[in-house]
C-alpha positions in Angstrom: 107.0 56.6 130.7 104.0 53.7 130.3 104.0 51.3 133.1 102.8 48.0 133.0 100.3 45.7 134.9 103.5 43.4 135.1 105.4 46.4 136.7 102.7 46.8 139.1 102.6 43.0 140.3 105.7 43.2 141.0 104.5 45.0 144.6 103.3 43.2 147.4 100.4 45.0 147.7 99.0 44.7 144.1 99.7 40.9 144.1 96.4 40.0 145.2 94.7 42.2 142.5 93.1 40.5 139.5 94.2 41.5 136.0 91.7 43.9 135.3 92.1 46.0 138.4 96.0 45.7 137.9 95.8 47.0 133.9 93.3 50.2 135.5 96.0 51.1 137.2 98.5 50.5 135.1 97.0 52.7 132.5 97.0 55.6 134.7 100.1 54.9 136.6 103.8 56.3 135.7 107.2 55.9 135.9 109.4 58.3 136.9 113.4 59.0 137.9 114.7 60.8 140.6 118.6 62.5 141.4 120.0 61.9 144.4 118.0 64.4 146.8 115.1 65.0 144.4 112.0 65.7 145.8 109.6 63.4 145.4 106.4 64.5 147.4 106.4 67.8 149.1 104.9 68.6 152.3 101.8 71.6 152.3 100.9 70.3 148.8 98.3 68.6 147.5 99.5 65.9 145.9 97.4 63.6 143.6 99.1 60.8 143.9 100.8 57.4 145.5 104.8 57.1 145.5 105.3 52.7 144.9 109.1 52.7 144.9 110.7 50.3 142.3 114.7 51.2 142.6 116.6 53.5 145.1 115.7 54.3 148.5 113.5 57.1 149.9 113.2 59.4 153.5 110.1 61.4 154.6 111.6 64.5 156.2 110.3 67.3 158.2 111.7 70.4 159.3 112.1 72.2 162.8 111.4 75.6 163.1 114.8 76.6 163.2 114.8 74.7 159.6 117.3 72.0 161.1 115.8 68.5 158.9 114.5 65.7 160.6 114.0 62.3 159.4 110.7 60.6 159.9 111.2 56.8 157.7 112.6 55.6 155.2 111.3 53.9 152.2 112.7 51.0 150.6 112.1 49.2 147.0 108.4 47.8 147.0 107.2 49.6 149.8 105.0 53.1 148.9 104.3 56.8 150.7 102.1 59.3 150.4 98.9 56.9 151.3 97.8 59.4 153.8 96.1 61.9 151.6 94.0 59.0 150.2 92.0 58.9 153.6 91.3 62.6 154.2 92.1 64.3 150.9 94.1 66.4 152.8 97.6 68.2 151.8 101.0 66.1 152.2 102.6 66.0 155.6 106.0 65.4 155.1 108.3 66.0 152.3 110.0 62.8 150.7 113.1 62.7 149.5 115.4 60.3 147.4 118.7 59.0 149.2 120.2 57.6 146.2 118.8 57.5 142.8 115.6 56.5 142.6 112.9 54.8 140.2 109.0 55.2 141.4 106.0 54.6 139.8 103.0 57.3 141.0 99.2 55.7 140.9 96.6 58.4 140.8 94.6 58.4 144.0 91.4 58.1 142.6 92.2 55.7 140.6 93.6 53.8 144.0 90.1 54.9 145.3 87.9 53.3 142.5 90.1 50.2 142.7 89.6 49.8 146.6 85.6 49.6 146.1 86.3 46.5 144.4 89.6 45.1 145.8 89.2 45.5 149.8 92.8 43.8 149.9 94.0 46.8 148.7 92.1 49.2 151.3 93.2 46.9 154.0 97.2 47.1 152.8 96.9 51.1 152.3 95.3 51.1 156.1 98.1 48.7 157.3 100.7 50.9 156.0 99.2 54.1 157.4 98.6 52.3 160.9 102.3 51.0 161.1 103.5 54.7 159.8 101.8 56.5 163.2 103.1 53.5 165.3 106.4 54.6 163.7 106.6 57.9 164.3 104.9 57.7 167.9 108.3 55.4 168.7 110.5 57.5 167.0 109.4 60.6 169.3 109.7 58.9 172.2 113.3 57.6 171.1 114.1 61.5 170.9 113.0 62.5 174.0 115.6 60.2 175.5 118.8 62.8 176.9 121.6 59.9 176.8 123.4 59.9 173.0 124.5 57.4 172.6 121.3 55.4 174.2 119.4 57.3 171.7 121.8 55.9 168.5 121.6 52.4 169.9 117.6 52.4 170.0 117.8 53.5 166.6 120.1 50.9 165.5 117.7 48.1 167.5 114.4 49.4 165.4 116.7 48.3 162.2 117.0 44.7 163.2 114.0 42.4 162.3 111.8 40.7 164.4 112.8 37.5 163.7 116.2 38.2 164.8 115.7 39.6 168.2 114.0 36.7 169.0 115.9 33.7 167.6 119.3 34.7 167.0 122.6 36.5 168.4 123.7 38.0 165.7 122.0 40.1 163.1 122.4 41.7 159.4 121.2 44.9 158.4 120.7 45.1 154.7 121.9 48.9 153.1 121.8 50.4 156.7 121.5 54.6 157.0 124.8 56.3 156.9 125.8 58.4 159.9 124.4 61.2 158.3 121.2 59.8 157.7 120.9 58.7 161.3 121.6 61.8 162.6 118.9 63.5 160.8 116.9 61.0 162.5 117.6 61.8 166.4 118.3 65.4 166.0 122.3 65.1 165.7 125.2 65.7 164.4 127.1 63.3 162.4 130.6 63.6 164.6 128.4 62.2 167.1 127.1 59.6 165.6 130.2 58.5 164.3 131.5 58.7 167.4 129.3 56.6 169.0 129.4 54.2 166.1 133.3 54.1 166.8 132.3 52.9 170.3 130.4 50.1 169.5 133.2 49.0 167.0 135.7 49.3 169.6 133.5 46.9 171.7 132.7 44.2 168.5 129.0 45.1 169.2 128.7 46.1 165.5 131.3 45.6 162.3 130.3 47.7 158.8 130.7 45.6 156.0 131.5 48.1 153.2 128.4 50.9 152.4 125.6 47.9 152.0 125.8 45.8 154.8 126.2 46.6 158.8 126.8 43.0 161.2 125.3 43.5 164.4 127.6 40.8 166.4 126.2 41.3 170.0 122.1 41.6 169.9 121.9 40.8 173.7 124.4 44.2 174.1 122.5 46.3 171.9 119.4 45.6 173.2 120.6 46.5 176.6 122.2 49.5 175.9 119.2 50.9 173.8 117.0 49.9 177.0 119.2 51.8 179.0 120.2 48.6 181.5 123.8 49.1 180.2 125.4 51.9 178.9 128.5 52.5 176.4 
């Protein structure tokens, strides 16, 4: 399916671009759909392209040796993956996966490439992205090393609230969180316990789902003790 330089714009990270590098790109770029579950990149391949995600949401996964999946991140609608290859040619890392039915638009890397020479914006958002990716997982390693559940379940949760909020506020919204399910492919779980511990906090009015798109974080000064581990549920 043809996508278009007003497609493309609609990303963050092609904003800055002029209209000719954006209509280079759009020439080569396309559009595809993906099923629930559908792979989108797969890991030990070499893939030739970059995953921009217009609809849906995505997860990099991995997989232990005993084949039990672990989440890496997740990708939401104008954010991208697979930007690592650019850098070292390399094969993919991870696989990526769609969570829900998903709409992505795949740019060519050396396309990218040739646009970077002459847009360093773009290098410098590609390089931002990978940076904040190995910050990412670095954090989320550590948060599995941690023995204590449900301290484990409540650092996660914490990561999911913005900045801004665990500053300035007390309370907190977080937009389409991960199911249970999701979240324990995350920490190495199952999804009784996280539900579980999910129960917990709703017992205690730290946290209130509401419906599938929306989870209210009522008590940030709680959560943020008990993911530290200076209180525990």
């Amino acid at each position: 399916m043809a996508v278009t330089h007003e497609l493309l714009s609609t990303f963050e990270i092609f904003k800055p671009l002029p209209d000719f590098a954006l209509a280079e790109l759009a020439k080569q770029a396309t559009l595809s759909k993906f099923a629930r579950r559908g792979v989108v990149l797969r890991a030990g391949e070499k893939e030739d392209h970059v995953c921009f995600l217009f609809e849906g949401r995505l997860q990099g996964v991995d997989f232990t040796i005993d084949g039990r999946e672990v989440g890496l991140y997740f990708v939401e609608p104008g954010d991208f993956c697979g930007e690592v290859s650019v850098f070292d040619e390399g094969l993919q890392p991870e696989f990526v996966i769609a969570l829900t039915r998903a709409v992505v638009v795949a740019v060519p890397m050396n396309c990218l490439k040739e646009v970077m020479l002459k847009a360093p914006s773009l290098l410098n958002a590609l390089s931002l992205k990978m940076a904040g990716r190995v910050r990412q997982m670095i954090s989320q390693r550590s948060l599995l090393a941690l023995p204590n559940v449900p301290q484990r379940v409540c650092c996660q949760l914490w990561s999911l609230v913005s900045e801004k909020d665990r500053k300035s506020v007390a309370t907190s919204m977080i937009n389409n969180p991960p199911t249970h399910m999701e979240i324990a492919i995350m920490l190495n779980l199952s999804r009784e316990t996280v539900t579980r511990v999910f129960q917990s906090l709703q017992t205690r009015q730290i946290v209130k789902r509401d419906g599938s798109t929306l989870l209210l974080v009522n008590d940030l000064a709680t959560l943020e003790k008990l993911a530290n581990g200076s209180e525990t549920l």
